[in-house]
N, C-alpha and C positions, 0 to 999 in steps of 0.2 A: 551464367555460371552453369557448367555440366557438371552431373555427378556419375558414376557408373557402379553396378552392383560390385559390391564388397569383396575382397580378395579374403577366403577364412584359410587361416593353416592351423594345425589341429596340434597339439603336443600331450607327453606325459610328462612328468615331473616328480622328482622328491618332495617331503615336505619342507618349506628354509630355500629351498633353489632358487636361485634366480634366472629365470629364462633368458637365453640371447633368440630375438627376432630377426629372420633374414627374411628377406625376401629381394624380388628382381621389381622392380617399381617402371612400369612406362606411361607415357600419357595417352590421350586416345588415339593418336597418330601411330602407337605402336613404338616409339622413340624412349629409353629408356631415359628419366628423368634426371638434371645433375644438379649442384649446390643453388644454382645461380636458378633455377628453373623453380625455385620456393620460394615462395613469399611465408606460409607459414605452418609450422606440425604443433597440432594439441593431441595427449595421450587423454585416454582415461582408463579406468580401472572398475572391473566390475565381478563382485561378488554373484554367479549364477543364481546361488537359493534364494537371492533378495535384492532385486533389478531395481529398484522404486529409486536406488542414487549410489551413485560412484564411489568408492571407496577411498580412490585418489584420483587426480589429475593432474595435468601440468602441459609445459610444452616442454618444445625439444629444438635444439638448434641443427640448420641442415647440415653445418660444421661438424657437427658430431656424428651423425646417421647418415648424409648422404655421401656416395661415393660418385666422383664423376666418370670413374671406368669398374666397371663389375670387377668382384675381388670372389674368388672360386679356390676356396680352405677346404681344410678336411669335414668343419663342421655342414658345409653347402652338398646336400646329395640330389639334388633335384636333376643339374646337369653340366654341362661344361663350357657354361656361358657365367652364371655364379651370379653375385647379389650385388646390389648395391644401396642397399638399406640393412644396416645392423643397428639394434636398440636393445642392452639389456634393462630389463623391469629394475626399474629404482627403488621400489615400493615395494619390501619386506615384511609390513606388517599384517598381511591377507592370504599368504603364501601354507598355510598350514595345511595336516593332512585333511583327507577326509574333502579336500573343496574343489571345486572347476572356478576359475577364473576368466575371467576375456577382460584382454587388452586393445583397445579401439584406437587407432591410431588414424588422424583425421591432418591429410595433406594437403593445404591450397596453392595453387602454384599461381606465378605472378600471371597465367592467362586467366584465370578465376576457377580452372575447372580443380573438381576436387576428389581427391582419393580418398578411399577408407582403408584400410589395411585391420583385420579381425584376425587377433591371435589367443587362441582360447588354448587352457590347457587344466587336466585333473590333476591336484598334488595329491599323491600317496603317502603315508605315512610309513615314516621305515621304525618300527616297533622296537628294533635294536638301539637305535640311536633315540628314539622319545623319553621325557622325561617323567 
């Protein structure tokens, strides 16, 4: 099994948002990865101020997040090749102002090697809309 250092992309947020994840996924070959090249994705979800355990986890099926040809939207600014991994955060209940979050996204593909995908972001609180 290969693993290789973590992919982090960084975000800001409202507080209630729910983030969409992009990113371009390839394997070590440099070959961007497709549905059929998964064996399996687990999420987790982690609170920054208190790492000792996950807030949430789960998995994710490659039918839902992977693409087998890059899809390049308004929301994709990296470049003009585009992503082929979208996931928005299911998990609502950690998303408040005031917090940084990271979302761990852990892909094994049916060769065994494995990807991490680290998507952290600060929720700000919009003071107008709080209750």
């Amino acid at each position: 099994m290969t693993r290789r250092d973590a992919e982090i992309y960084y975000g800001k947020y409202h507080a209630g948002e729910k983030p969409r994840c992009l990113a371009r996924v390839a394997d070590n070959e440099g070959t961007n990865i497709t549905q059929s090249d998964v064996s399996s994705i687990a999420w987790s979800l982690w609170d920054m101020s208190d790492t000792s355990a996950a807030v949430a986890s789960g998995t994710l099926l490659a039918s839902n997040v992977i693409t087998d040809t890059p899809t390049d939207d308004a929301a994709w600014t990296v470049d003009d090749t585009g992503f082929n991994f979208a996931w928005t955060w299911t998990d609502d209940t950690s998303n408040s102002g005031g917090k940084t979050l990271r979302s761990e996204v852990v892909i094994t593909l049916t060769s065994g090697e494995i990807i991490v995908l680290i998507f952290e972001g600060r929720f700000d609180t919009v003071y107008s809309l709080a209750s």
